[in-house]
Backbone as CSV, one residue per row, in Angstrom:
resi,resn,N_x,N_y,N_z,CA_x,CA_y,CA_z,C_x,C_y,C_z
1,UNK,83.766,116.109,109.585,85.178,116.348,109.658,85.580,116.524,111.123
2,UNK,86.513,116.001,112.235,87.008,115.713,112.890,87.809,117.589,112.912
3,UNK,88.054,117.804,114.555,88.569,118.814,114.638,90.416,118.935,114.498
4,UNK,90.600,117.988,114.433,92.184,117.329,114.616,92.608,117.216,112.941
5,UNK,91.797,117.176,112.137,91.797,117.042,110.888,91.936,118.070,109.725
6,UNK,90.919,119.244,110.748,91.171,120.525,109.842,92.568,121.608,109.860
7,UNK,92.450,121.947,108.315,93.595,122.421,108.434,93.794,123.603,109.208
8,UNK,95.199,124.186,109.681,95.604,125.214,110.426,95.267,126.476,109.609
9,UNK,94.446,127.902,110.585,93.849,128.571,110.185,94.774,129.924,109.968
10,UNK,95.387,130.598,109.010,96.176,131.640,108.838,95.477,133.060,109.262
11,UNK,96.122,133.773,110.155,95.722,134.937,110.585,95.916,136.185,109.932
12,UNK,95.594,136.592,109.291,95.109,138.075,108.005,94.824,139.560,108.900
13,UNK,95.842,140.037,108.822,95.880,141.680,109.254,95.912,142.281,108.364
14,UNK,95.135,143.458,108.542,94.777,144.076,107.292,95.928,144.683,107.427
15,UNK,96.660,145.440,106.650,97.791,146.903,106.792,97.927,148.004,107.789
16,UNK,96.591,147.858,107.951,96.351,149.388,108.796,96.938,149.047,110.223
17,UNK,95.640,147.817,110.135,95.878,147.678,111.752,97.404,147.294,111.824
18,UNK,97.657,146.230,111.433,99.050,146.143,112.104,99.797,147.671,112.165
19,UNK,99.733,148.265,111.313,100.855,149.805,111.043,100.086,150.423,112.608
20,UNK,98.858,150.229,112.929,98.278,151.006,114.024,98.951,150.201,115.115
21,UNK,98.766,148.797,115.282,99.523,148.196,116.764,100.954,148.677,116.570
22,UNK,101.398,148.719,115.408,103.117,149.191,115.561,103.542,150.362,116.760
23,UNK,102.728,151.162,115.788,102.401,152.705,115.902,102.048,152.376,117.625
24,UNK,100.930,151.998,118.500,100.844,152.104,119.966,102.066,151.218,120.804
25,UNK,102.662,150.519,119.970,103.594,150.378,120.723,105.402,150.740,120.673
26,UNK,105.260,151.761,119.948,106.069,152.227,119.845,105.602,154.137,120.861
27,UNK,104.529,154.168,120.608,104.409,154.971,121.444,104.281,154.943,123.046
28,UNK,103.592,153.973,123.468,103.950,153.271,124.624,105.427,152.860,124.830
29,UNK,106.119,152.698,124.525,107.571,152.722,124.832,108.621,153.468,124.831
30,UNK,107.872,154.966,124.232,108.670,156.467,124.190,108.178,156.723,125.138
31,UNK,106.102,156.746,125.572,106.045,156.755,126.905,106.545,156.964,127.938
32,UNK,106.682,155.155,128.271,107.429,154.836,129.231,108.644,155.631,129.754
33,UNK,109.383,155.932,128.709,111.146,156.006,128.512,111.002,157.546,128.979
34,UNK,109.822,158.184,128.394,109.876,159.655,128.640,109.406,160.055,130.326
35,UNK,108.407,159.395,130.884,108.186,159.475,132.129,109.276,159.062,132.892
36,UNK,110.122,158.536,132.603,111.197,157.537,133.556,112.130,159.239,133.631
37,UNK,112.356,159.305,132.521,113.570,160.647,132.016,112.824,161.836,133.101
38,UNK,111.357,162.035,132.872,110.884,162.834,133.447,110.652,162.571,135.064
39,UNK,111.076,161.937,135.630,110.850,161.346,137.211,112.525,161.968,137.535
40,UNK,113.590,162.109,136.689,114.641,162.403,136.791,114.620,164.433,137.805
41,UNK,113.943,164.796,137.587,113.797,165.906,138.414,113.344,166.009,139.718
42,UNK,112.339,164.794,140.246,111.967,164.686,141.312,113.039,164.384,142.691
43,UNK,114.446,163.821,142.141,115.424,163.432,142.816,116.820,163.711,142.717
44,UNK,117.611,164.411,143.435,118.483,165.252,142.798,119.494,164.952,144.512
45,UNK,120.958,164.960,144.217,121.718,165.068,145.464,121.516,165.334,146.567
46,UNK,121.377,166.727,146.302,120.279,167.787,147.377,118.517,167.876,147.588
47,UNK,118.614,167.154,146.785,116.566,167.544,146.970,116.140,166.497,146.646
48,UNK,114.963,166.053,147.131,113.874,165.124,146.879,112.680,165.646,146.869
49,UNK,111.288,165.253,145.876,110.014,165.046,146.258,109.634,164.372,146.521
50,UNK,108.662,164.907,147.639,107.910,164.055,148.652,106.362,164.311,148.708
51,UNK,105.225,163.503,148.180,103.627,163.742,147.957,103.369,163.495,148.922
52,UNK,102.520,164.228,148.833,101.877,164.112,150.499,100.251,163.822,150.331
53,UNK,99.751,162.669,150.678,98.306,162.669,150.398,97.211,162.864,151.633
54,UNK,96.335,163.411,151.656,94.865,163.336,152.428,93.993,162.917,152.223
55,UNK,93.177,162.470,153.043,91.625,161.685,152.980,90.524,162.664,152.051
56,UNK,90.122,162.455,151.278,90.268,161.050,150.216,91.711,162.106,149.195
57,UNK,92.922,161.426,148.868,93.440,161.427,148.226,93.711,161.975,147.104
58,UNK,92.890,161.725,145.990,92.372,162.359,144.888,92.232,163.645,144.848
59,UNK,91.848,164.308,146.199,91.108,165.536,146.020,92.127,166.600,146.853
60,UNK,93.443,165.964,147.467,93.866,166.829,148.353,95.375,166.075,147.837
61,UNK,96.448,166.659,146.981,97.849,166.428,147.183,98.575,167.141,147.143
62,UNK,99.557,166.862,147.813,100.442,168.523,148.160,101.538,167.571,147.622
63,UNK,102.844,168.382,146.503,104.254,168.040,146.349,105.182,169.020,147.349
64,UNK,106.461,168.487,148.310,106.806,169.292,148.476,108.453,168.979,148.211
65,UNK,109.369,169.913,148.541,110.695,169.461,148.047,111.793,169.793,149.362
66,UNK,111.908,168.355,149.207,112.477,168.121,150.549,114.493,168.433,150.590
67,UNK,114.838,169.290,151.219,116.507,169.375,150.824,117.078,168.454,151.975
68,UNK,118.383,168.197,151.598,118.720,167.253,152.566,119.357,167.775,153.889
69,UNK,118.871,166.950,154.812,119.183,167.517,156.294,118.265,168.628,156.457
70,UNK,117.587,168.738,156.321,116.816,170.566,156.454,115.289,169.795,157.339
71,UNK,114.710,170.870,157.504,113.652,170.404,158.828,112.609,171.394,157.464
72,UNK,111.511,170.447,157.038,110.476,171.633,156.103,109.675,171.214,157.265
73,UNK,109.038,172.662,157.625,107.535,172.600,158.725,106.550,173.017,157.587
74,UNK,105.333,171.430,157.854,104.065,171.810,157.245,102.953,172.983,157.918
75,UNK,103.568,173.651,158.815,102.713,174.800,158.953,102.773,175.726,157.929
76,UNK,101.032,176.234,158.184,100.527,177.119,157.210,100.308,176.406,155.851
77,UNK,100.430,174.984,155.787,99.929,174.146,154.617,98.707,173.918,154.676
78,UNK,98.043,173.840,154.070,96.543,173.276,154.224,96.539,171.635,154.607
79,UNK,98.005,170.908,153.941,97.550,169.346,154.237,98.573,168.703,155.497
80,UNK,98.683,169.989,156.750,99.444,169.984,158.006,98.352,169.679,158.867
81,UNK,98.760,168.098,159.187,98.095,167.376,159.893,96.802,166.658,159.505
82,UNK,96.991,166.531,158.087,95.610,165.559,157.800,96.329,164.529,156.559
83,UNK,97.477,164.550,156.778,98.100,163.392,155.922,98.002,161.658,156.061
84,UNK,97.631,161.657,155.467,97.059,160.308,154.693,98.280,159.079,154.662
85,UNK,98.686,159.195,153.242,99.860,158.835,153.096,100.584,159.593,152.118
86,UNK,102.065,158.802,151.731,103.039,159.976,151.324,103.909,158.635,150.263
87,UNK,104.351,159.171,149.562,105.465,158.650,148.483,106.400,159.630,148.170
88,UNK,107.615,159.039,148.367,108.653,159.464,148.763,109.438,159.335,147.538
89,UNK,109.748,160.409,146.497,110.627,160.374,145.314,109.973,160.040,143.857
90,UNK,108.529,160.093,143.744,108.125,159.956,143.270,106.184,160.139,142.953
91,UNK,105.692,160.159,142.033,104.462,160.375,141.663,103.429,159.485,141.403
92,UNK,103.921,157.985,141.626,103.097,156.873,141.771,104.484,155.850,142.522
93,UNK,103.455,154.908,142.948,103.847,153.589,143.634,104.844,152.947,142.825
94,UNK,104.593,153.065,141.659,105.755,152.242,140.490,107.459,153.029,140.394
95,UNK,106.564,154.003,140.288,108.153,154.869,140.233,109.057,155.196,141.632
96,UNK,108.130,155.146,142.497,108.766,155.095,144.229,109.952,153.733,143.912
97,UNK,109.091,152.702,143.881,109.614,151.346,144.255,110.904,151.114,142.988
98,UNK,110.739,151.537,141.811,111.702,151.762,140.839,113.142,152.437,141.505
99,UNK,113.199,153.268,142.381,114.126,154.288,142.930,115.132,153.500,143.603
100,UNK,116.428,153.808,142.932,117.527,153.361,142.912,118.569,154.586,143.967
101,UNK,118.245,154.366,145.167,119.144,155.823,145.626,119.101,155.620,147.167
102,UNK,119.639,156.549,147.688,120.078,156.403,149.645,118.898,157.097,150.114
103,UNK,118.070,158.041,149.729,117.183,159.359,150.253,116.147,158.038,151.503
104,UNK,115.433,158.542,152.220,114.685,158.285,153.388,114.384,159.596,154.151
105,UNK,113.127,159.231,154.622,112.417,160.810,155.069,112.031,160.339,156.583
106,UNK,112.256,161.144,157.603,111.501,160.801,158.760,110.255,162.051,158.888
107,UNK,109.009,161.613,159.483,107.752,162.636,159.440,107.433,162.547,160.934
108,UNK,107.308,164.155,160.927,107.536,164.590,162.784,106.142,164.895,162.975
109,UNK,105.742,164.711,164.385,104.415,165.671,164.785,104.710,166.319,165.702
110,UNK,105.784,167.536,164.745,106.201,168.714,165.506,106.311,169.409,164.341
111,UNK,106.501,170.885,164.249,107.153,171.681,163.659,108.616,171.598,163.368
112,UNK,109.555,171.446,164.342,110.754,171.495,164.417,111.816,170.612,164.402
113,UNK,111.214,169.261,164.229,111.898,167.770,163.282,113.024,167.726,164.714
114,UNK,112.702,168.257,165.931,114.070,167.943,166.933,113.554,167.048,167.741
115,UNK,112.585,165.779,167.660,112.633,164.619,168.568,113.310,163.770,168.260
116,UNK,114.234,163.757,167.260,115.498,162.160,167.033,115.326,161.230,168.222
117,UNK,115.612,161.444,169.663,115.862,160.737,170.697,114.381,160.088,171.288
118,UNK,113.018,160.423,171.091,112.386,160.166,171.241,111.733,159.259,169.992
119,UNK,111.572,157.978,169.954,110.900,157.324,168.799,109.538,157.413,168.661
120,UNK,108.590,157.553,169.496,107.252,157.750,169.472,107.265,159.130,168.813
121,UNK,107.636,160.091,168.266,107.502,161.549,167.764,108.150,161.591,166.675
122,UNK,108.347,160.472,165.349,108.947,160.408,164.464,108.526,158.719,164.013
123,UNK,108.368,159.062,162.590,108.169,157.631,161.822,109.148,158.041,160.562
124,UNK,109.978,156.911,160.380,110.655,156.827,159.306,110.309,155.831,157.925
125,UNK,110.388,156.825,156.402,110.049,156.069,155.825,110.719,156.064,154.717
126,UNK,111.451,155.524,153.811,112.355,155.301,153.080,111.918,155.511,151.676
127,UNK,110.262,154.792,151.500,109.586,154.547,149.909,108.410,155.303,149.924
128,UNK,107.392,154.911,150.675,106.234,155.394,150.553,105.608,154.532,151.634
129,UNK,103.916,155.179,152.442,103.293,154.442,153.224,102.432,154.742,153.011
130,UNK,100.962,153.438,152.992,99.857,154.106,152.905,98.770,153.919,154.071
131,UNK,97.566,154.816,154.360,96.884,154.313,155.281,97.528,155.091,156.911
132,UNK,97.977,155.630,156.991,98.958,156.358,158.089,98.151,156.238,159.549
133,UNK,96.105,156.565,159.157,95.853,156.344,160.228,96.091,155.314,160.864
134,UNK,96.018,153.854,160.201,95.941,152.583,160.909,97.172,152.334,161.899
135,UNK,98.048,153.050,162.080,99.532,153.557,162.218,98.657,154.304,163.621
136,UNK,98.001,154.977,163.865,98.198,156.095,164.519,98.500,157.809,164.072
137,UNK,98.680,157.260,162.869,99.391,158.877,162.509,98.759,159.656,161.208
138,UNK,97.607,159.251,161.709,96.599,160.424,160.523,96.501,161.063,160.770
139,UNK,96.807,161.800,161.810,96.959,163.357,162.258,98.085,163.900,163.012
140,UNK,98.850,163.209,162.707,100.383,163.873,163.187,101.443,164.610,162.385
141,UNK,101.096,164.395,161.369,102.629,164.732,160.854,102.465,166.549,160.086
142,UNK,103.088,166.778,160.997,103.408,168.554,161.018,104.782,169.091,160.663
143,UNK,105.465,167.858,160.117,107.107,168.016,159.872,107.755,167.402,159.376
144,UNK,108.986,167.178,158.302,109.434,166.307,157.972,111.103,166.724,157.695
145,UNK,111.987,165.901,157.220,113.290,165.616,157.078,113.791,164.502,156.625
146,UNK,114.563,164.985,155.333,114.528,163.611,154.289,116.619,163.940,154.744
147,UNK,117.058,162.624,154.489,118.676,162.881,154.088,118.831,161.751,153.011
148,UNK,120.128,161.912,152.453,120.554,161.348,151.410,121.987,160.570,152.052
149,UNK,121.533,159.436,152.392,122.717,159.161,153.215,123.714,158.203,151.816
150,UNK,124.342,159.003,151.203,125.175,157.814,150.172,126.209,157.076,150.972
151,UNK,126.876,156.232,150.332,127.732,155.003,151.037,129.123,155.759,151.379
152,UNK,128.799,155.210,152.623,130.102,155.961,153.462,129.958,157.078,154.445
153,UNK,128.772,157.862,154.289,128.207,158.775,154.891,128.263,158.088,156.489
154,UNK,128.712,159.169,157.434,128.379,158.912,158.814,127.562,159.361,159.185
């Protein structure tokens, strides 16, 4: 018998399983919907979170909450001056890049977030960066300042 010949083969799910794939994807999609709802606290008019990671990552993350216009000094943090990288408004890469909003953070290697006029003493970052040393700045950042510049803002 020729393969072109035989008839088309009908696919048989038992009950369960299908009621079980229903079932994960319906839970995977409350999931989703519930983490999204829940990312809703990380970003607020006045405030943002901002993760802060260290070498190796995994083992060292600091959240902190950034208000707008305000200077937070990472002194007396444990992860002041060994920052890694950082995501900005969020708790993974997906939900950073998801972020629909004006917020941007500049990260000082000062305490006191007052070099504006100097660009070498400030990196600005809007989403998230990773790898900071390759940058130069795996051991700088002792400071930060996020604003919320919405449209129209001077």
């Amino acid at each position: 018998m020729h393969l072109l010949s035989a008839p088309p083969r009908r696919l048989h799910l038992h009950p369960t399983t299908l009621t079980l794939a229903l079932s994960l994807l319906a839970r995977t999609s409350h999931a989703t919907a519930s983490a999204s709802a829940s990312d809703d606290h990380l970003i607020t008019a006045a405030r943002i979170k901002v993760q802060l990671f260290a070498t190796p990552s995994f083992l060292n993350e600091v959240s902190v909450d950034a208000y707008n216009g305000q200077c937070l000094s990472l002194d007396n943090n444990l992860i002041d001056g060994r920052v890694h990288s950082v995501l900005v408004g969020g708790h993974d890469v997906r939900s950073v890049l998801l972020r629909d909003d004006y917020w941007s953070c500049r990260f000082y290697d000062n305490y006191t977030c007052n070099t504006d006029d100097n660009l070498d003493s400030f990196l600005s970052i809007p989403d998230g960066a990773n790898n900071l040393g390759s940058i130069g700045w795996g051991t700088r950042i002792h400071g930060l300042r996020c604003r919320n510049s919405f449209p129209g803002d001077t």
